[in-house]
DOBANU-235974 format. One record per atom (N, C-alpha, C): residue in three letters; z, y, x. Coordinates in steps of 0.2 Angstrom, whole numbers, plus 5000, padded with zeros to 4 digits. Each point is the difference from the previous one (the first is absolute). Layout:
<atoms>
ALAZYX/...
</atoms>
This chain:
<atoms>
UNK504349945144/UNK499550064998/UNK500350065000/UNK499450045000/UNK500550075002/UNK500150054996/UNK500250064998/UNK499950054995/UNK499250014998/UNK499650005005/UNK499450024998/UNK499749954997/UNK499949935006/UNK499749944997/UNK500250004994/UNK500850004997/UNK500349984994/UNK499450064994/UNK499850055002/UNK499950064995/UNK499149984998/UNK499649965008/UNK499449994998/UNK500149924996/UNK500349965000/UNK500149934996/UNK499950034996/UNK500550044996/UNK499950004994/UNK499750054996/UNK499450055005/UNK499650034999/UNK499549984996/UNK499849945006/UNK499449944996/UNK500149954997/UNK500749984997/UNK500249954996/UNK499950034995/UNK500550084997/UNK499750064997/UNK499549994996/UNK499350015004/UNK499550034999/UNK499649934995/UNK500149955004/UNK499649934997/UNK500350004993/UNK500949985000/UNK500350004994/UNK499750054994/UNK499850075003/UNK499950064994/UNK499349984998/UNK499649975004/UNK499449995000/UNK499749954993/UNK500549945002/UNK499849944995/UNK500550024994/UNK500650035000/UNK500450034993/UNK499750034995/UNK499650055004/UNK499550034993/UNK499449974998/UNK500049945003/UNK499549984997/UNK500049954996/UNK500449965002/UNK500649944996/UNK500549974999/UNK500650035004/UNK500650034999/UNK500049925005/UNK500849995002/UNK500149975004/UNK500150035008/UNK500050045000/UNK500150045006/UNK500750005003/UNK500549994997/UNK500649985003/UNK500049935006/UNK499749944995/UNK500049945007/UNK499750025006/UNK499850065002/UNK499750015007/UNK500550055000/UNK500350074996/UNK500550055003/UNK500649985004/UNK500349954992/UNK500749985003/UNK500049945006/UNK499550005000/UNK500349925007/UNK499850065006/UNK499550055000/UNK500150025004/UNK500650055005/UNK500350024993/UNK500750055001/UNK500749965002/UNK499949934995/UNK500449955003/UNK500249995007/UNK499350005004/UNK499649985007/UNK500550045006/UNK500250064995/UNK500350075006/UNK500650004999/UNK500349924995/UNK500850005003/UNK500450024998/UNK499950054992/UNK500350024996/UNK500349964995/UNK500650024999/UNK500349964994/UNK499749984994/UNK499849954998/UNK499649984994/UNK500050064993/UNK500450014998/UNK500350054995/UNK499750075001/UNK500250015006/UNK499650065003/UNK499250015002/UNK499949945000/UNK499249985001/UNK499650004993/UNK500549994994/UNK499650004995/UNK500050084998/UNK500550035001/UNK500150074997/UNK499550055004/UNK499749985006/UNK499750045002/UNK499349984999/UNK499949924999/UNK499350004997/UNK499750024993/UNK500850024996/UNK499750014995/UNK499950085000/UNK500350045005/UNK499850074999/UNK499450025001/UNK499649955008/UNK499350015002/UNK499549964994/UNK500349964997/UNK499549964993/UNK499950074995/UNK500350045000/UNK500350064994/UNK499350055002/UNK500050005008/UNK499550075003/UNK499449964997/UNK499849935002/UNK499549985001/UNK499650014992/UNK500549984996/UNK499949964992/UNK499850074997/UNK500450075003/UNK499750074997/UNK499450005004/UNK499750005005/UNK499550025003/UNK499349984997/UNK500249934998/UNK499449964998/UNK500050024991/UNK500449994998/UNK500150054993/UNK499650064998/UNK500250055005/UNK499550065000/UNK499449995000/UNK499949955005/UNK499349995002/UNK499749954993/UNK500249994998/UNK499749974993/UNK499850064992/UNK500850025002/UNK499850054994/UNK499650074999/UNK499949995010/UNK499450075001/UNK499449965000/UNK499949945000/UNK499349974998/UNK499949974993/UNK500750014995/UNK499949984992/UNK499849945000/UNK500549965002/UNK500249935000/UNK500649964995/UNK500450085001/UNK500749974998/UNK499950004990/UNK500349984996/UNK499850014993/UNK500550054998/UNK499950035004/UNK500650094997/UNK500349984993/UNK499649994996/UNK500149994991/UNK500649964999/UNK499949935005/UNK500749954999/UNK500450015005/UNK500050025006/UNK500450025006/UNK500750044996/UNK499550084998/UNK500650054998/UNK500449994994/UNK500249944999/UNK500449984994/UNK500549945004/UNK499649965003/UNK500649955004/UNK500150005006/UNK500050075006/UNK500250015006/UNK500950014999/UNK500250034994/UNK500649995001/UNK500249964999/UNK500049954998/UNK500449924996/UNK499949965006/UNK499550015009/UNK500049985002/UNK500450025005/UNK500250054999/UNK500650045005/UNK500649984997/UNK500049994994/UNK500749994997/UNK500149935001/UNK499649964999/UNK500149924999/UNK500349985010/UNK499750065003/UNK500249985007/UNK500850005003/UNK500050044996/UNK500950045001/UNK500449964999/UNK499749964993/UNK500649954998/UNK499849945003/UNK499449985005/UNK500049935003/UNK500450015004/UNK499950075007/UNK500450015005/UNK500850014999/UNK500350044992/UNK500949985000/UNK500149914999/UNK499549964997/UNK500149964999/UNK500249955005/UNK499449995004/UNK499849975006/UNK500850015004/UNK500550025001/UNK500550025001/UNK500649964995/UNK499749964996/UNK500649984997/UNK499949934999/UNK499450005001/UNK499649904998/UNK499350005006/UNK500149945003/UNK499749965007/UNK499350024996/UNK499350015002/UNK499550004998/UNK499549955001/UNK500349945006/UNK499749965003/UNK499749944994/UNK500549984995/UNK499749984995/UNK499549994997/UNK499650055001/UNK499450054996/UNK499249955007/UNK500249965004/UNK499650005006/UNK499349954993/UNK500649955000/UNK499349925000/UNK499750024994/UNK500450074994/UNK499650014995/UNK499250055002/UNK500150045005/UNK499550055004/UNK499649955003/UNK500149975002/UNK499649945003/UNK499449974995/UNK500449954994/UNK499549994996/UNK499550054997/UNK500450084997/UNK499450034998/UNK499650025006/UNK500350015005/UNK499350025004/UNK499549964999/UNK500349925002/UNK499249965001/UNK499749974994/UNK500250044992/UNK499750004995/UNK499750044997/UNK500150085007/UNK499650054998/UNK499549985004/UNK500250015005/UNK499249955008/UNK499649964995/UNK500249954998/UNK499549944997/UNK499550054995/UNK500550044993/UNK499550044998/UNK499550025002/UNK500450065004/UNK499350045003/UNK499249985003/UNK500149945004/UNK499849935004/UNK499749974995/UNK500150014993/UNK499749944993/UNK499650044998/UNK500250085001/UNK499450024996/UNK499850065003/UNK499049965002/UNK499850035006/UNK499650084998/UNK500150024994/UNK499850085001/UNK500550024998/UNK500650014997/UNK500650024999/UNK500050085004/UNK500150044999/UNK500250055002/UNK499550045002/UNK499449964999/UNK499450035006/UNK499750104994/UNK500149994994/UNK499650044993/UNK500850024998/UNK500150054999/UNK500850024993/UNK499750014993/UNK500349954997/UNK500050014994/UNK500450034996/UNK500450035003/UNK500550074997/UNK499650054997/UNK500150014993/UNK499550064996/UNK500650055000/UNK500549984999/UNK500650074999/UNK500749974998/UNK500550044999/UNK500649975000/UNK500050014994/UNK500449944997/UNK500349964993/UNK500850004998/UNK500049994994/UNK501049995000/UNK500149945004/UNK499649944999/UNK500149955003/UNK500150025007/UNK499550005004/UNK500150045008/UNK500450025003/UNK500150074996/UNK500750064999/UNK500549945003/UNK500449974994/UNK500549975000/UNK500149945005/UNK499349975003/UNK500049955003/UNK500350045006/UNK499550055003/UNK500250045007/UNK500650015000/UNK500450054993/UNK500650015003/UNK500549955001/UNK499949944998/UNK500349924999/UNK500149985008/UNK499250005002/UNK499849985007/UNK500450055007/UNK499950074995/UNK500150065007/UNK500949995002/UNK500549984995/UNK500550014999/UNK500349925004/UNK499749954998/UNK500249945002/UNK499650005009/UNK499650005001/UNK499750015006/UNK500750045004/UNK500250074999/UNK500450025001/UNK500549975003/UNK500349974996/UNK500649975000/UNK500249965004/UNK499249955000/UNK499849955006/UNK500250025005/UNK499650085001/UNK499850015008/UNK500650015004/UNK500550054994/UNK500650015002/UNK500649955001/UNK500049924995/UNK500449975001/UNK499949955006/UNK499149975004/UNK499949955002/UNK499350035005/UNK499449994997/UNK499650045003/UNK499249994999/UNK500149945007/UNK499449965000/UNK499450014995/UNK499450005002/UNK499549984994/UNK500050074994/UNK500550045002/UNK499950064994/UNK499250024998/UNK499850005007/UNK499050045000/UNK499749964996/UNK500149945004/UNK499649944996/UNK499949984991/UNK501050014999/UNK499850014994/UNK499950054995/UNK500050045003/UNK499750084995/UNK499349995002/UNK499749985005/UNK499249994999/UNK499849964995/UNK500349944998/UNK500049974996/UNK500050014993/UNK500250034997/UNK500350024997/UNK499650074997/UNK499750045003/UNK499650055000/UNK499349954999/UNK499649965005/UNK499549954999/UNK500149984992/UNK500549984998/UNK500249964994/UNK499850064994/UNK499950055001/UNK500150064996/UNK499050035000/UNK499849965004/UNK499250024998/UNK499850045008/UNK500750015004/UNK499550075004/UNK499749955005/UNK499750035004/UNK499649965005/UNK500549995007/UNK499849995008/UNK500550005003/UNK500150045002/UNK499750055001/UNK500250085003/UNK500250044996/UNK500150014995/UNK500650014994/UNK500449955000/UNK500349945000/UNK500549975001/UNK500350035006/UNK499550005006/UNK500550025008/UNK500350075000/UNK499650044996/UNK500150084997/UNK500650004998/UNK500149984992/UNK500549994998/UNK500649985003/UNK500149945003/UNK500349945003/UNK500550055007/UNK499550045000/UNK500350045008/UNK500650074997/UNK499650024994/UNK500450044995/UNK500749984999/UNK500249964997/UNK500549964998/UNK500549995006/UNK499649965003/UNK500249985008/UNK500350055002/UNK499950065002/UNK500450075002/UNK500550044998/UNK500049974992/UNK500750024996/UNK500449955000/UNK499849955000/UNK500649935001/UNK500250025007/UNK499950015004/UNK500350005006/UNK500350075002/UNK499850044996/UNK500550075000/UNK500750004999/UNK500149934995/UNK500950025000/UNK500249955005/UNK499549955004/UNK500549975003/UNK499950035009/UNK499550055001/UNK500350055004/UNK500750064999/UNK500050014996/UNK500450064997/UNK500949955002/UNK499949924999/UNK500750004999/UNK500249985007/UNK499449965002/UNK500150005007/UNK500150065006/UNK499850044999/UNK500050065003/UNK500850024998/UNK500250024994/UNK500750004999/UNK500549945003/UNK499949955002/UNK500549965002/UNK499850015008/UNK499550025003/UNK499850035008/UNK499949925002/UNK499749984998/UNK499849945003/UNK499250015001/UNK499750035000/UNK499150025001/UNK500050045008/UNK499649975003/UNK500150035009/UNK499350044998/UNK500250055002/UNK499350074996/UNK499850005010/UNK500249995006/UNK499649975006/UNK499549974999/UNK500149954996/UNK499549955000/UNK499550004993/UNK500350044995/UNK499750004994/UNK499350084999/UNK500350045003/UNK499750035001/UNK499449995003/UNK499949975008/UNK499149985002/UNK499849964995/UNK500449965000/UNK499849934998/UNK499650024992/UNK500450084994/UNK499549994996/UNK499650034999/UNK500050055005/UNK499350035004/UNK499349975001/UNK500349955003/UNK499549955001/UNK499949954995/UNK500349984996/UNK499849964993/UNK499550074994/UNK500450045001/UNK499350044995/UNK499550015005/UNK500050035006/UNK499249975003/UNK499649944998/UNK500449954999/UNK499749945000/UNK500050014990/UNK500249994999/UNK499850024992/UNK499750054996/UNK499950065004/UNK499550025000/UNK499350005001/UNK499949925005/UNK499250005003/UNK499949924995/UNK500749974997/UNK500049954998/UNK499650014991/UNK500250074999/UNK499950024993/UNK499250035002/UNK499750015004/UNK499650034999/UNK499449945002/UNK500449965003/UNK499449925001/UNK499949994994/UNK500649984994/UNK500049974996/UNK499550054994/UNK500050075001/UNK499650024996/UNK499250015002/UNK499949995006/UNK499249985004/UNK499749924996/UNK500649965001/UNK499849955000/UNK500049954993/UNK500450044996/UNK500249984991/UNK500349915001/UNK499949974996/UNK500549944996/UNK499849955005/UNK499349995003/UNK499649955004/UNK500750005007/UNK500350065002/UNK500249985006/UNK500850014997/UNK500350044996/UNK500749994998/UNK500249954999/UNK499349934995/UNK500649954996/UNK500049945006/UNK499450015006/UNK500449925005/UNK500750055000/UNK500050055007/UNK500650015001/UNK500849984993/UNK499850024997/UNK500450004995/UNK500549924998/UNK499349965001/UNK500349935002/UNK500349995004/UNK499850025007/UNK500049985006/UNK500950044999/UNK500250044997/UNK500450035001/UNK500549944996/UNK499950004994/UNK500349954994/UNK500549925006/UNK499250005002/UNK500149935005/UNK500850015006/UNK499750065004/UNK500650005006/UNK500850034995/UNK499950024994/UNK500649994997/UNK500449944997/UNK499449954999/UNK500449964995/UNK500349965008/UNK499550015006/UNK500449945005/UNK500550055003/UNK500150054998/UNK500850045004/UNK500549974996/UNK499950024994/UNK500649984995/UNK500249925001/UNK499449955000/UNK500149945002/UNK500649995005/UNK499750035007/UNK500450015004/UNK500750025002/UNK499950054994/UNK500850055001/UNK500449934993/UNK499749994996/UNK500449944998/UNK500149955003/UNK499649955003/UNK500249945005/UNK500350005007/UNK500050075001/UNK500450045007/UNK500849975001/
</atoms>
């Protein structure tokens, strides 16, 4: 494949990944195997998918809080704890294997799946009236730990912070609101350290997140035409090709 060919692959790999991201995160199983695709060092493949996740996840963020979806009230209290909790999974991740972490991601995913799937209006109405100490302290519990996740392993971060938001009253488009929020701090630090050790190929990261915020920006704006009826299949459907990668990347 050639410079070009290689720049449109991952134009529309891009674009799909940013599309299905902001709406129910999981967007990496279609980025990274496509960057993989172009022959790049694995290492490097993930340092540049996380720079293009970083455009996408502010894009669709924006596009949330310009249409007051995001819950400003509980955000602006634990966007830092989601930056900082990252810092410390990516120094970590660096000193202990994270592979460990697979068959327990596994389980919750398919015990979030099954939830969601058991209960058939869930997320459909928010029952969020306003933020509580409880809350308060739950998100900054969640925003910090989520962090830490994304920064020491990865997988399923969206999923879980959807969940987890759901769990908190709001409906799905507030979850995916939020969930995108978070998502964009958390992967702030582990562009930052990436880019410092020059492992992120900015060739390839560059179109490639041009094209994932295209794609997350029409993906955010489906999701807000469409409301919880068309976010929570995807969201499963999404849950699903997670729990059979990790399978795979386990029994691989």
């Amino acid at each position: 494949m050639d410079n070009v060919g290689i720049i449109i692959f991952l134009v529309c790999g891009g674009f799909v990944a940013g599309f299905v991201d902001s709406i129910a995160g999981g967007g990496g199983i279609i980025s990274l195997p496509v960057l993989l695709l172009t022959g790049i060092d694995p290492v490097a493949a993930l340092a540049t998918n996380k720079m293009s996740a970083v455009m996408g996840s502010f894009t669709s963020a924006m596009t949330f809080i310009r249409n007051r979806k995001v819950t400003v009230e509980i955000i602006k209290y634990v966007f830092p704890l989601s930056i900082i909790g990252s810092l410390g999974g990516v120094m970590v991740v660096h000193q202990i294997p994270a592979d460990f972490l697979r068959p327990l991601v596994v389980v919750l995913l398919i015990c979030i799946t099954i939830y969601t799937l058991s209960r058939k209006n869930w997320g459909k109405k928010a029952s969020y009236t306003g933020i509580t100490r409880k809350i308060l302290l739950s998100s900054m519990g969640i925003a910090f730990t989520m962090g830490f996740y994304d920064g020491f392993f990865g997988p399923g971060t969206g999923s879980f912070l959807m969940f987890a938001f759901l769990c908190m009253g709001l409906d799905f488009i507030g979850a995916a609101a939020n969930a995108r929020v978070l998502n964009f701090c958390s992967n702030i630090a582990a562009v930052l350290f990436f880019a410092y050790l020059g492992q992120i190929y900015f060739s390839y990261a560059i179109p490639m997140g041009l094209a994932v915020m295209a794609g997350a920006f029409c993906g955010a704006r489906t999701a807000l035409k469409h409301g919880a009826a068309y976010v929570k299949p995807l969201f499963v459907m999404m849950s699903v090709l997670l729990i059979g990668k990790q399978i795979w990347d386990l029994f691989r």
